[in-house]
Backbone of each chain as ProteinMPNN parsed JSONL, in Angstrom:
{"seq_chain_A": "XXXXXXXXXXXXXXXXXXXXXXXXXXXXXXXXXXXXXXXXXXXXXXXXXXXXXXXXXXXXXXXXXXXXXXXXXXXXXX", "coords_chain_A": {"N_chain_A": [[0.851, -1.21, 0.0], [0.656, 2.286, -1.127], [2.107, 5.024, 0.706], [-0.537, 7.617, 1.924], [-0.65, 10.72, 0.647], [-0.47, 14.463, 0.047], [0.099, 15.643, -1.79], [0.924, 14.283, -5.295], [3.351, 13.996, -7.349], [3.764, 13.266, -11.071], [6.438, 12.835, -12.032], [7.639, 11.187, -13.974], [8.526, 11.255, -16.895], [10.259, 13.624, -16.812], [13.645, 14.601, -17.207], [16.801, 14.513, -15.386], [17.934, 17.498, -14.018], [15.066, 17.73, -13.183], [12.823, 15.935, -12.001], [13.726, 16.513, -9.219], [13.83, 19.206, -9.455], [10.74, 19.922, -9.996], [10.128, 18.457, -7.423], [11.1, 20.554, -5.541], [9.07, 22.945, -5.901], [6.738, 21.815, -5.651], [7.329, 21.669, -2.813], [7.938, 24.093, -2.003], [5.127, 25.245, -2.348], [3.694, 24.245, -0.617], [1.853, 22.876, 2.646], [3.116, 23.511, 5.995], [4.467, 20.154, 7.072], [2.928, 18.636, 5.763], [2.883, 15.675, 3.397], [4.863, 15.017, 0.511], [4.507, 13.596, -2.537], [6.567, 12.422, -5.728], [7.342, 10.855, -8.578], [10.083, 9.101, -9.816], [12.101, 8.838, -12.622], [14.378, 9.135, -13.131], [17.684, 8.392, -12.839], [19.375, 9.881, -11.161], [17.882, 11.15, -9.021], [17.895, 9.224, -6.998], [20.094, 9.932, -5.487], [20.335, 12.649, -5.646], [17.818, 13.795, -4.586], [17.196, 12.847, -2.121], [19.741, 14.231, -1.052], [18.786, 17.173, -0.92], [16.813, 17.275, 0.339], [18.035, 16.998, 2.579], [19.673, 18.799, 3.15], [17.401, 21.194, 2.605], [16.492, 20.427, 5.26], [14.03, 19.108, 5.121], [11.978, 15.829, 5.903], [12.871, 13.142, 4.234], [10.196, 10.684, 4.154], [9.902, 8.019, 2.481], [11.262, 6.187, 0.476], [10.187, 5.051, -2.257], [10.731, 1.816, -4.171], [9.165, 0.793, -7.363], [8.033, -0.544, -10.834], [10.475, 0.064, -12.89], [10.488, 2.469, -12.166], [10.943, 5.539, -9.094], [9.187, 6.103, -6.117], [9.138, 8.855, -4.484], [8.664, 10.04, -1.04], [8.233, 12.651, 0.698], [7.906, 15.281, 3.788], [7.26, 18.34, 4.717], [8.992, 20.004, 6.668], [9.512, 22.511, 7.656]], "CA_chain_A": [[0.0, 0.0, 0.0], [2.041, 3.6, -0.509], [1.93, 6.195, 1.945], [-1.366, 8.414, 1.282], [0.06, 12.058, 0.481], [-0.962, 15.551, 0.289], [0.223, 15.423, -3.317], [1.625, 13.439, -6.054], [3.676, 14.654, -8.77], [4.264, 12.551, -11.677], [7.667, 13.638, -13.108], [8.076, 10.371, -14.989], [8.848, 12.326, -18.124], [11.096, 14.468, -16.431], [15.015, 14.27, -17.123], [17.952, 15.056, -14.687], [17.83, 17.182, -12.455], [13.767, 18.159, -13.532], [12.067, 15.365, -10.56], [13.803, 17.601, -8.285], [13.04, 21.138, -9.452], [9.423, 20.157, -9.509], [10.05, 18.736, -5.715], [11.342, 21.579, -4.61], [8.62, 23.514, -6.582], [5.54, 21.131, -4.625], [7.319, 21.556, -1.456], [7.382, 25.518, -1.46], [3.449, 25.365, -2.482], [2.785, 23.27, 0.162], [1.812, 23.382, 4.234], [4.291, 22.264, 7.139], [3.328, 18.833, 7.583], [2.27, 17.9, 4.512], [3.703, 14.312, 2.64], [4.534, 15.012, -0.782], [5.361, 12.084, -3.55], [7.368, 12.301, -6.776], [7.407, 9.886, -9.076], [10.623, 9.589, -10.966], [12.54, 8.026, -13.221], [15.956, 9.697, -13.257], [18.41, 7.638, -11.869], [19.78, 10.754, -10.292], [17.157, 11.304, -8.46], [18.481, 8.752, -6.003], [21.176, 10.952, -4.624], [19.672, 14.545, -5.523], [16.373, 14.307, -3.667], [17.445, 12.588, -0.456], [20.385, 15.571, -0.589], [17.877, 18.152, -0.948], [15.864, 17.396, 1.697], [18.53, 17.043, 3.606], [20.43, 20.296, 2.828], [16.424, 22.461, 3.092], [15.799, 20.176, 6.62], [12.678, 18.15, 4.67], [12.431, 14.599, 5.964], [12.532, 11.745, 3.283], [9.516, 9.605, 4.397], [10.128, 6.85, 1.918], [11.862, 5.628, -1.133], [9.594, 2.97, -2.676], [10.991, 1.103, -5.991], [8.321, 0.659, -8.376], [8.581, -1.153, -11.514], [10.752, 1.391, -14.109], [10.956, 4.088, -11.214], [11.33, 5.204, -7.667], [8.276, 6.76, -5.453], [10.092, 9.175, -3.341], [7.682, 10.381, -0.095], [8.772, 14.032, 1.452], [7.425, 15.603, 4.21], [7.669, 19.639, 4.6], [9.2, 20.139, 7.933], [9.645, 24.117, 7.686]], "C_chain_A": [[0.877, 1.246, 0.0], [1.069, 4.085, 0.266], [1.027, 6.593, 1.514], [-0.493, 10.424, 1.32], [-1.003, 13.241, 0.205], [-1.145, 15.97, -1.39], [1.34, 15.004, -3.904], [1.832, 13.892, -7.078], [4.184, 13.395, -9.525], [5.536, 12.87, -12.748], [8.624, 12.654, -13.702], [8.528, 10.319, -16.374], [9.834, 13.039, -18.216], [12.884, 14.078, -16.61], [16.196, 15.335, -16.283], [17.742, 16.674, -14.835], [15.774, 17.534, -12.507], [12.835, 17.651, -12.339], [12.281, 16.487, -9.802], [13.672, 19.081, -8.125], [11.682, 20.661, -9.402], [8.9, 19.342, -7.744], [9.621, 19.741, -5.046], [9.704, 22.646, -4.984], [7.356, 23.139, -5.671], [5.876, 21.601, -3.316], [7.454, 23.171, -0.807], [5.716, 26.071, -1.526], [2.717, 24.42, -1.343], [2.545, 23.552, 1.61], [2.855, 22.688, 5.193], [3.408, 21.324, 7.849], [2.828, 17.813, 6.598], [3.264, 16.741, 3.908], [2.979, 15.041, 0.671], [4.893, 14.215, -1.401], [5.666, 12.959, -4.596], [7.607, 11.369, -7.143], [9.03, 9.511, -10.091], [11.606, 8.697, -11.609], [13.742, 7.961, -13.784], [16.508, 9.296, -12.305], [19.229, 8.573, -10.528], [19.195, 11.304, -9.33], [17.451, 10.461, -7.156], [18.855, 9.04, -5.241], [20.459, 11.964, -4.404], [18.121, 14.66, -4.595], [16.609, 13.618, -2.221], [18.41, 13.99, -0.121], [19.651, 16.889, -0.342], [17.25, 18.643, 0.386], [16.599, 17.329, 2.527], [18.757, 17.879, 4.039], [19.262, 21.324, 3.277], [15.89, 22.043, 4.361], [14.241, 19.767, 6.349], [13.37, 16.89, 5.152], [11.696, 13.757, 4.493], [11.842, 10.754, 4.031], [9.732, 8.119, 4.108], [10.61, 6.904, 0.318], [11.274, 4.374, -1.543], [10.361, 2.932, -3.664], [9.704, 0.455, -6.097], [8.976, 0.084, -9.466], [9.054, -0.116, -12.564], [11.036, 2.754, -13.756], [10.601, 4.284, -9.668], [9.98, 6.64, -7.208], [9.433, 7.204, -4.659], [9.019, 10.027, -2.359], [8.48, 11.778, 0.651], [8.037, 14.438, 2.368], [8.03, 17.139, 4.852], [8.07, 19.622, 6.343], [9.038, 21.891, 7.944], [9.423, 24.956, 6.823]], "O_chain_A": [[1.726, 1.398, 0.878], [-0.118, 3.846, 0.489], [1.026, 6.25, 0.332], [0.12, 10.938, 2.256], [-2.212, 13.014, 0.149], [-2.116, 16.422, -1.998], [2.475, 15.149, -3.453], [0.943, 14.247, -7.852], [4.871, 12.553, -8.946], [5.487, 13.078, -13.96], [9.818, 12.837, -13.942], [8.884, 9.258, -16.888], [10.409, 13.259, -19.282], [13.252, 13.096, -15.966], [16.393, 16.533, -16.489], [17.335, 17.043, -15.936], [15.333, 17.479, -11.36], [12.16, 18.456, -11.697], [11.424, 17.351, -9.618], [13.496, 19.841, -7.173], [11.221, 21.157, -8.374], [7.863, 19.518, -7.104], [8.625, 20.0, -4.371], [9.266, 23.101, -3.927], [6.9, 24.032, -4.957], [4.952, 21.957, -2.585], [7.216, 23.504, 0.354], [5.234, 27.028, -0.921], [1.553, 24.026, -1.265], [3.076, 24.609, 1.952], [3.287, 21.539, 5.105], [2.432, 21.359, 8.598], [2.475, 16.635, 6.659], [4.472, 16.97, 3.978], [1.944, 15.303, 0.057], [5.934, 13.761, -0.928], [5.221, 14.107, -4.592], [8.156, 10.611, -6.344], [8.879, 9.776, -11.284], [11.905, 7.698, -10.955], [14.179, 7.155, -14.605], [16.213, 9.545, -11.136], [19.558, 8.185, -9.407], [19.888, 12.037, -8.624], [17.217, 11.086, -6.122], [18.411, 8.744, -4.131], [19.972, 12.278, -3.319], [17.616, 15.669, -4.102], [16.025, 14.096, -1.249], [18.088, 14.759, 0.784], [20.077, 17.628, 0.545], [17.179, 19.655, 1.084], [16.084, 17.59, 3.614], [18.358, 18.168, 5.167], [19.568, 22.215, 4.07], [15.024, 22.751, 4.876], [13.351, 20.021, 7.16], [14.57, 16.631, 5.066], [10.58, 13.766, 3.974], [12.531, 9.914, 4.609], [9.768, 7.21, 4.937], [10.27, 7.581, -0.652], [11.584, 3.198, -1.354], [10.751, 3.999, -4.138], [9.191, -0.256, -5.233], [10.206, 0.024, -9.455], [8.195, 0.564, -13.127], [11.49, 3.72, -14.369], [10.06, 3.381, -9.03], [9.873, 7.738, -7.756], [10.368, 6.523, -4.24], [8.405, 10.852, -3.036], [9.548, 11.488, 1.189], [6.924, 14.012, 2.059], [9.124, 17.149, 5.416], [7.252, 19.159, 7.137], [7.999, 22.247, 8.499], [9.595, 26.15, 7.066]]}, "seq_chain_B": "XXXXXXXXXXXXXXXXXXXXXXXXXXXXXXXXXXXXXXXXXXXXXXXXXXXXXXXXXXXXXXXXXXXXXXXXXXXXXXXXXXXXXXXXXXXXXXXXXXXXXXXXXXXXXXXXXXXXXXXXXXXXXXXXXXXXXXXXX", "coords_chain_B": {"N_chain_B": [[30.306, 22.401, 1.534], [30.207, 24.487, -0.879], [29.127, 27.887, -1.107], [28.554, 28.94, -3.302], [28.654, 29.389, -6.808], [30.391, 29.27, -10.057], [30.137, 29.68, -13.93], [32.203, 29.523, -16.186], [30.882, 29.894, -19.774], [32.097, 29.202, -22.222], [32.04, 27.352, -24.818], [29.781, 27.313, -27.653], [28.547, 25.019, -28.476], [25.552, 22.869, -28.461], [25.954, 20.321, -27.212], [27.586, 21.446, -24.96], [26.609, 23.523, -24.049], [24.298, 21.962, -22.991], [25.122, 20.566, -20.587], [26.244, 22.404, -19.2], [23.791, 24.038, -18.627], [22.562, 22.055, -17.623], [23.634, 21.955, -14.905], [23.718, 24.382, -13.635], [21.234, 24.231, -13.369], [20.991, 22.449, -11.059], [22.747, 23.434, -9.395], [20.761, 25.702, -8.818], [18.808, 24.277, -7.833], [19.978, 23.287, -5.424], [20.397, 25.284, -3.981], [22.506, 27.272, -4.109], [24.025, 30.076, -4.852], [24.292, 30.999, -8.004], [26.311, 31.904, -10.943], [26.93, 32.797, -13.973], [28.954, 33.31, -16.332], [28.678, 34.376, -19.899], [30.994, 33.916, -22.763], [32.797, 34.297, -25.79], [31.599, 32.184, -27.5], [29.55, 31.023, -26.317], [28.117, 32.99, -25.601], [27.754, 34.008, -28.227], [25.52, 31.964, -28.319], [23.006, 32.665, -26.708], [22.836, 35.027, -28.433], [19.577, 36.654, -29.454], [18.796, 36.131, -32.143], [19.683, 33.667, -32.553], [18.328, 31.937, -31.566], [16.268, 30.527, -33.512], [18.23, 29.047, -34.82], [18.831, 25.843, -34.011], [21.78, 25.233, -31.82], [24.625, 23.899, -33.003], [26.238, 20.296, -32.698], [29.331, 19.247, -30.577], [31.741, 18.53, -33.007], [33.371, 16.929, -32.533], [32.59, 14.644, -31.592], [31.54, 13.505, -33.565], [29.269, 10.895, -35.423], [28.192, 9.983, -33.607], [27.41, 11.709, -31.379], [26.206, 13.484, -33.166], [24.03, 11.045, -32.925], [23.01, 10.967, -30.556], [22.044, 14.079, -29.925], [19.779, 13.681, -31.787], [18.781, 11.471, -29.812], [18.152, 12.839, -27.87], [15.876, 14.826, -28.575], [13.791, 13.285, -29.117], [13.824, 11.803, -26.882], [12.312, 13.964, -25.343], [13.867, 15.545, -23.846], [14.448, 18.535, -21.876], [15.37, 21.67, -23.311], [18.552, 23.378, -23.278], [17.995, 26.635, -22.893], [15.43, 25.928, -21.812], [16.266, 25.176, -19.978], [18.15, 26.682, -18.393], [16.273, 28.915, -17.936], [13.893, 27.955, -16.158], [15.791, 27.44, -14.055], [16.619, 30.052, -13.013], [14.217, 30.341, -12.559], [13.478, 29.084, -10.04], [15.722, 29.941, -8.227], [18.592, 30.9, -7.522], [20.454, 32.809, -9.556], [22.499, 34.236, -11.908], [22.961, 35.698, -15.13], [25.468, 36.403, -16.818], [26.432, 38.866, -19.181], [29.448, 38.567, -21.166], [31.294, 41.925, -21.607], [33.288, 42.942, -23.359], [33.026, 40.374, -25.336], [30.796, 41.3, -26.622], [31.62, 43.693, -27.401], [33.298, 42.907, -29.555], [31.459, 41.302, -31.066], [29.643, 42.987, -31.64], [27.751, 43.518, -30.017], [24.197, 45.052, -28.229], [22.636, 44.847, -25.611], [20.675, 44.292, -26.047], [19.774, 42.878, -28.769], [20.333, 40.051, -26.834], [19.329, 37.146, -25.354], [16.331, 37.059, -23.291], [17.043, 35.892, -21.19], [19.362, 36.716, -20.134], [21.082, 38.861, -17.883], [22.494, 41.281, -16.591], [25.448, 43.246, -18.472], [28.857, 43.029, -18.553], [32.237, 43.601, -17.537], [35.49, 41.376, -16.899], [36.468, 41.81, -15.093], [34.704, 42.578, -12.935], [33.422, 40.142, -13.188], [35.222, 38.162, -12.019], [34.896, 39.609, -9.471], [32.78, 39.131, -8.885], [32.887, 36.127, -8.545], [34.376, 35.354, -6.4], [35.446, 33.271, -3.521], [33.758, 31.649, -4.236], [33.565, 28.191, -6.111], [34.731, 27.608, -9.407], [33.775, 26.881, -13.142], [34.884, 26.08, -15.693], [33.507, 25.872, -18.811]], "CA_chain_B": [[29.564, 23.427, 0.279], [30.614, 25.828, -1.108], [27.853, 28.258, -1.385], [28.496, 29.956, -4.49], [29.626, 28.692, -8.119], [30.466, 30.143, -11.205], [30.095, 28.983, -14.662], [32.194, 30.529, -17.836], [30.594, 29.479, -20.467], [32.351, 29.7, -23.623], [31.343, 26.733, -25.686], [28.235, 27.38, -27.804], [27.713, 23.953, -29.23], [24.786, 21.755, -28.026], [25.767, 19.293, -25.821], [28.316, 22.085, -23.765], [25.103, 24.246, -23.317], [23.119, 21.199, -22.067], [26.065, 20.411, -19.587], [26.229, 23.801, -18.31], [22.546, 24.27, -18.337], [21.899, 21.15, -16.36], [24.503, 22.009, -14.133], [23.379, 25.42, -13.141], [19.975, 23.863, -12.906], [21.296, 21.848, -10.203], [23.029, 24.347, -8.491], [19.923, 26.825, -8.295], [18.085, 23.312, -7.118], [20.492, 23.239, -4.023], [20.347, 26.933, -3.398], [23.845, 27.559, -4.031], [24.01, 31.143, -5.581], [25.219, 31.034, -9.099], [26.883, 33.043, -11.575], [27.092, 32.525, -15.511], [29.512, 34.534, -17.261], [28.967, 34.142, -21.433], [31.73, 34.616, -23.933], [32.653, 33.993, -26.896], [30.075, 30.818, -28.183], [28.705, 30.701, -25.144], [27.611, 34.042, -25.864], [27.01, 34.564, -29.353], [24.045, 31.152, -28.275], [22.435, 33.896, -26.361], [22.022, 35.97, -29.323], [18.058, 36.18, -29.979], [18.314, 35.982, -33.284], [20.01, 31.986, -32.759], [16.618, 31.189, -30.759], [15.762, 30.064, -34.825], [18.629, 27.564, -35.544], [19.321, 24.895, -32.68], [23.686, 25.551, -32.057], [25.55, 22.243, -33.718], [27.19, 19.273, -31.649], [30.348, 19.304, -30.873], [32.327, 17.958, -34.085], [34.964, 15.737, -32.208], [32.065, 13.391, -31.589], [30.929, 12.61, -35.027], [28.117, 10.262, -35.614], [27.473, 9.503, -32.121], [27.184, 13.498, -31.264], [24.628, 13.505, -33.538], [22.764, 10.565, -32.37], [22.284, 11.538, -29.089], [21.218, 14.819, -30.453], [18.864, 13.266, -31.872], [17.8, 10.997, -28.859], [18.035, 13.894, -26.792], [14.704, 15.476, -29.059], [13.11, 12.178, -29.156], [12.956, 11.605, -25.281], [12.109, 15.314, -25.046], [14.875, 16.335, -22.841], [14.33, 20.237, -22.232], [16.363, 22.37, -23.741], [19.12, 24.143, -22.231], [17.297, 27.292, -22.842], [14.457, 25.995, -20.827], [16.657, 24.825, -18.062], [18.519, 28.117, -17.825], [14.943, 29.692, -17.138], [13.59, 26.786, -15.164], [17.028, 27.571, -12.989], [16.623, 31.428, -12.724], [12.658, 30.596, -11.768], [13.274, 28.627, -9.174], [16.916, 29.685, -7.386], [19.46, 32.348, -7.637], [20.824, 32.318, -10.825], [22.711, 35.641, -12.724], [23.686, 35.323, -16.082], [26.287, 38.16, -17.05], [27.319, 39.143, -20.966], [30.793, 39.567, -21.43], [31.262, 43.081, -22.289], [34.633, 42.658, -24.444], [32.738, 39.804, -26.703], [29.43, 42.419, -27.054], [32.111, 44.454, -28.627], [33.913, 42.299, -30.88], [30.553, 41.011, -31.968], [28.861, 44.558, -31.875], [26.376, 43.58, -29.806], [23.423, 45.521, -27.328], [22.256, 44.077, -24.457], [18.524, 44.393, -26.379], [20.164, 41.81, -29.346], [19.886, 38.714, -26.368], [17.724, 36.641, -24.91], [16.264, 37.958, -22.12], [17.437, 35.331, -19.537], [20.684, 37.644, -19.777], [20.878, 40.1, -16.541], [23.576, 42.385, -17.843], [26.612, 43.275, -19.483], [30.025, 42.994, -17.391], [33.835, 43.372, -17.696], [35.782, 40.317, -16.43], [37.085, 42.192, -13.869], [33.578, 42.544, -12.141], [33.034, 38.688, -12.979], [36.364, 37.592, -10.902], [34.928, 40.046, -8.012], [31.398, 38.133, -8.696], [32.634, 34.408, -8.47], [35.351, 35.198, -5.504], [35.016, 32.778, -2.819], [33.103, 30.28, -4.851], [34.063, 27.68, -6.99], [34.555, 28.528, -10.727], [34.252, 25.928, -13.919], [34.519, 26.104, -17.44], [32.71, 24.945, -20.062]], "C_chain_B": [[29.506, 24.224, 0.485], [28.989, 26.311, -1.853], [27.522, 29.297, -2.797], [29.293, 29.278, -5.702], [29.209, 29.361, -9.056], [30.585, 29.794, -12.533], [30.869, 30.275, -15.678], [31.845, 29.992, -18.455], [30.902, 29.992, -21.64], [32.088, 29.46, -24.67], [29.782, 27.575, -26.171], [27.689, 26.073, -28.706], [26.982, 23.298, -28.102], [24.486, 21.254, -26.546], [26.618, 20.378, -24.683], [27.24, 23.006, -22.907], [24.576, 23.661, -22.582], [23.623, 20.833, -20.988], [25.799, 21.641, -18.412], [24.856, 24.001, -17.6], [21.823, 23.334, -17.052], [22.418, 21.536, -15.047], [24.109, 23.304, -13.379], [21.899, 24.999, -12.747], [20.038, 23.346, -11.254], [22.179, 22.195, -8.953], [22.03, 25.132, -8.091], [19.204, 25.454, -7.164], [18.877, 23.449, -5.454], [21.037, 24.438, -3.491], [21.846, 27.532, -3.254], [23.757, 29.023, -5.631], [24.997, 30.908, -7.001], [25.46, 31.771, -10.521], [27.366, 32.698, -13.182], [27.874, 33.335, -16.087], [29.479, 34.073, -18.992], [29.729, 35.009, -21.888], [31.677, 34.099, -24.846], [31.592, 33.442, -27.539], [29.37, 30.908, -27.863], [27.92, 32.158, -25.296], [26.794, 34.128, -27.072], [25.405, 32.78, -29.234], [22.986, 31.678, -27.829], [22.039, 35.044, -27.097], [20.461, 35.688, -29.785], [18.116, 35.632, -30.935], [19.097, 34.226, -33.794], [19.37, 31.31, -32.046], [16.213, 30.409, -32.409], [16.329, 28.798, -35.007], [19.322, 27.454, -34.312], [21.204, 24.846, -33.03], [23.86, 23.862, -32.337], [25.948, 21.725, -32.432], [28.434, 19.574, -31.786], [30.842, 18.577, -32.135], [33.249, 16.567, -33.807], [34.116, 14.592, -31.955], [31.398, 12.733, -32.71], [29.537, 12.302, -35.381], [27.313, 9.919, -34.23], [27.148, 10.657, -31.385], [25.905, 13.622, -31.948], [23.58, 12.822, -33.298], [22.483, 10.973, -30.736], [22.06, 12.873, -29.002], [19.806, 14.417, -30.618], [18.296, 12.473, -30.767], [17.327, 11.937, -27.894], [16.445, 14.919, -27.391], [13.839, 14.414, -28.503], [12.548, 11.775, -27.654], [12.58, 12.992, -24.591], [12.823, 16.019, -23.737], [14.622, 18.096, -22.948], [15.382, 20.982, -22.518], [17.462, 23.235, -23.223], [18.623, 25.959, -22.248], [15.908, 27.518, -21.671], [14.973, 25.707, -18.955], [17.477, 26.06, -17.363], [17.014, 28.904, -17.159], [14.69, 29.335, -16.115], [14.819, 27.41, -13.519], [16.774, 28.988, -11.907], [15.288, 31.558, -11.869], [12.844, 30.119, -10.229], [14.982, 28.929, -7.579], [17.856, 31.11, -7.46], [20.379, 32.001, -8.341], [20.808, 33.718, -11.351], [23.115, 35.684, -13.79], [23.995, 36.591, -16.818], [26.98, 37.515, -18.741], [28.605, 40.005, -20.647], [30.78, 41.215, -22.194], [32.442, 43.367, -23.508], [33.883, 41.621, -25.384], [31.381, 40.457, -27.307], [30.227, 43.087, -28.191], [33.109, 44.098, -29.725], [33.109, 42.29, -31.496], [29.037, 42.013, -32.38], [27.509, 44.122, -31.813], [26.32, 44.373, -29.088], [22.782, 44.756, -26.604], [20.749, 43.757, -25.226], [18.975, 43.093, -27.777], [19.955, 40.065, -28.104], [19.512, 38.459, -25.925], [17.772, 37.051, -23.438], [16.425, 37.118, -20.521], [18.871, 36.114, -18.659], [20.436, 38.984, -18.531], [21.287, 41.105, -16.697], [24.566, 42.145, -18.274], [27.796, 44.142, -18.398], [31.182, 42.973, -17.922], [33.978, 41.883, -17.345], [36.096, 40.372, -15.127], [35.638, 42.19, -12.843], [32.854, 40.856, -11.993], [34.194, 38.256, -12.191], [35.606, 37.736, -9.568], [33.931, 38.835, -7.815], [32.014, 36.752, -7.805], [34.233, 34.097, -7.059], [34.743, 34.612, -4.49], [34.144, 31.918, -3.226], [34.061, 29.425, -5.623], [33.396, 27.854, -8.464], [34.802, 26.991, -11.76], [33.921, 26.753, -15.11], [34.099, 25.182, -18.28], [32.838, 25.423, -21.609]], "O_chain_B": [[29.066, 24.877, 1.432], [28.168, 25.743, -2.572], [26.606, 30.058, -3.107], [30.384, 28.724, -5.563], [28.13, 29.946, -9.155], [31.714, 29.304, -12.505], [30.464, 31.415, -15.905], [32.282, 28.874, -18.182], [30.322, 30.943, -22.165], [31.87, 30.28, -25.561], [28.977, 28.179, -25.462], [26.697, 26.08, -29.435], [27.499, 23.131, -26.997], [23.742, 21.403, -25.577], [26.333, 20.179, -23.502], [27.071, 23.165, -21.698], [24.198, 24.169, -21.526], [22.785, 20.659, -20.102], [25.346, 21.685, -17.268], [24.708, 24.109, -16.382], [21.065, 23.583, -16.114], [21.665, 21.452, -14.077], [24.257, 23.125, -12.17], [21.433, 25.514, -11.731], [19.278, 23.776, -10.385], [22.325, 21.568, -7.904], [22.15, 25.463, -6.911], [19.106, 25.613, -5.948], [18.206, 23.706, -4.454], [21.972, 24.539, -2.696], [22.195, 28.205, -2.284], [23.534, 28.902, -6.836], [26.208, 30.688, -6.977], [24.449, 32.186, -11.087], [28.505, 32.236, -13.249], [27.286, 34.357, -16.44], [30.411, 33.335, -19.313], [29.659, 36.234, -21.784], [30.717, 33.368, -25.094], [30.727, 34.121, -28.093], [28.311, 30.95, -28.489], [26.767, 32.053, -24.877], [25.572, 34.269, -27.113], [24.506, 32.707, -30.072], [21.92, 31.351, -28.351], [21.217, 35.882, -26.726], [20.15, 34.661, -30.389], [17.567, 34.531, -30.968], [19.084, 33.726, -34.919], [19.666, 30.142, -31.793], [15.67, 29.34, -32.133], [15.718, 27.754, -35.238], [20.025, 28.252, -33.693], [21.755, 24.539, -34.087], [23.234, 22.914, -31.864], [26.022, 22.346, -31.371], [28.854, 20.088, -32.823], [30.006, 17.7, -32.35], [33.633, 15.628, -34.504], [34.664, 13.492, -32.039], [30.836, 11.638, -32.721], [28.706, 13.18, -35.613], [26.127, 9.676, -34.004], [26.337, 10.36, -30.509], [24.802, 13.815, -31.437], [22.441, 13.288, -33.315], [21.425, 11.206, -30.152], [21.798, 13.162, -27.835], [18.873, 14.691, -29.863], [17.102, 12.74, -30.633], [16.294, 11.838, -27.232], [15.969, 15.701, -26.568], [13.191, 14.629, -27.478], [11.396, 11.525, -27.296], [12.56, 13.084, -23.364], [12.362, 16.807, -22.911], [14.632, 18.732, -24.002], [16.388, 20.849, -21.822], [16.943, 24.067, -22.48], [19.133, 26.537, -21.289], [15.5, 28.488, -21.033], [14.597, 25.832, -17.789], [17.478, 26.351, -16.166], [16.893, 29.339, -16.014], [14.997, 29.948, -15.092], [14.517, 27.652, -12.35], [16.74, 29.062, -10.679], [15.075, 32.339, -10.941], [12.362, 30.781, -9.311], [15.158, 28.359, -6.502], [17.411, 32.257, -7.42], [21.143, 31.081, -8.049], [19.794, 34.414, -11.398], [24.325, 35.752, -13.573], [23.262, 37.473, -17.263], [27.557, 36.529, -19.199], [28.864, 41.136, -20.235], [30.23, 41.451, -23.27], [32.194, 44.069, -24.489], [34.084, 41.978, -26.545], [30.97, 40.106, -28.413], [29.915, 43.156, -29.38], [33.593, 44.851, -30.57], [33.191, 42.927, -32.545], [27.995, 41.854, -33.017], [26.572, 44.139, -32.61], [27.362, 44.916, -28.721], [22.278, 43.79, -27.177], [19.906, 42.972, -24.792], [18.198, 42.149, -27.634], [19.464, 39.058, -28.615], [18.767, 39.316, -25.451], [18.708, 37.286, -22.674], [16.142, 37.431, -19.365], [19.268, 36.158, -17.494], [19.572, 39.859, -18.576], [20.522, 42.029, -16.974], [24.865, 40.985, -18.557], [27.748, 45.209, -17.786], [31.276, 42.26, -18.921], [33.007, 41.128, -17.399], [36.076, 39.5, -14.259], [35.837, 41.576, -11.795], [32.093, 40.437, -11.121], [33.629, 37.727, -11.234], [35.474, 36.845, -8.728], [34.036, 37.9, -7.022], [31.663, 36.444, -6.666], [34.867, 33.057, -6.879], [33.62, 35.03, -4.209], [33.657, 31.282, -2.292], [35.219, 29.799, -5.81], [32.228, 28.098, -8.767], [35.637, 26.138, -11.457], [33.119, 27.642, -15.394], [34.324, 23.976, -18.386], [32.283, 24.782, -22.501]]}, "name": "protein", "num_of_chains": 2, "seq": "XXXXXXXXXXXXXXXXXXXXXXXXXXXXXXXXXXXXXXXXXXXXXXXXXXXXXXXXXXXXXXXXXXXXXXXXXXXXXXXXXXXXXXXXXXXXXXXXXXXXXXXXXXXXXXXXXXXXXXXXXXXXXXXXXXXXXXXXXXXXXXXXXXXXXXXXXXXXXXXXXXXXXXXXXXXXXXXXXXXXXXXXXXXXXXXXXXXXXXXXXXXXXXXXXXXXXXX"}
């Protein structure tokens, strides 16, 4: 079952670094508190969105693998 | 991390744009202030009037330069045009015109595209990118 979220971006389309500008992009439109997903399919996305959140003090909820790409779960701390 | 980086960008073929472009993308992404200086190539790609014809691949890669040109349409990778914007929308991102290749190539700041901020010596790009780290492209 995934996590239920606040909102889900599908940036399966998206190439390097693109998942993560429209992260960051969800997670300034969003409320503290809120779980956001990203769907993505850039292998770089691996590294760059756990760093992110690390670097703006967002926690990484979850990293699912999916088949072809990786659910990544955020939650806005600040 | 270092909180500041600086890009010269001299190349104006293709794939050095899409390098750069990603690369500054990915700096505004991790909020690290950054600083574009265009010359030469890297400049005259910034002229409006080469918004019409997409800049060539490098040459030294041949046939395989061009196909990943071409795959690079095909899986609709965004353009480094769009990722320079994309960059500037979302981060802190300055992109300065050499003022020495304006006047070789007798340009006006109103000739390029308008992601350009202004028009700078080198000497004011050194002060810019002091205390950051600086690459070329």
């Amino acid at each position: 079952m995934p996590l239920p979220v606040q909102r889900e971006i599908d940036a399966r389309g998206s190439f390097c670094p693109g998942p993560l500008m429209e992260l960051i992009r969800a997670v300034r439109g969003s409320e503290v508190g809120d779980l956001i997903a990203v769907l993505s399919k850039d292998p770089g996305s691996r590294t760059d969105i756990p760093a992110w959140l690390k670097k703006a003090g967002h926690d990484l909820v979850a990293m699912e693998d999916e088949v072809g790409y990786t659910r990544f779960v955020a939650r806005k701390v600040r | 991390m270092s909180e500041k980086m600086s890009v010269i960008l001299f190349s104006g073929t293709a794939d050095r744009l899409q390098a750069a472009a990603t690369i500054v993308s990915g700096a505004a992404a991790m909020d690290v202030e950054t600083h574009v200086f265009l010359t030469f190539w890297g400049l005259n790609a910034f002229r409006r009037e080469q918004t019409k014809v997409p800049p060539p691949m490098s040459p030294e890669y041949g046939e395989l330069g061009r196909a990943v040109g071409e795959m690079m349409i095909a899986k609709g990778v965004p353009s480094w045009r769009q990722l320079i914007a994309g960059a500037k929308d979302l981060g802190t991102v300055y992109v300065h015109a050499c003022a020495m290749t304006m006047d070789l190539m007798g340009l006006a700041k109103e000739d390029l595209d308008p992601s350009v901020d202004d028009v700078i010596g080198v000497g004011t790009f050194i002060q810019l990118s002091e205390g950051g780290r600086t690459i070329f492209i």
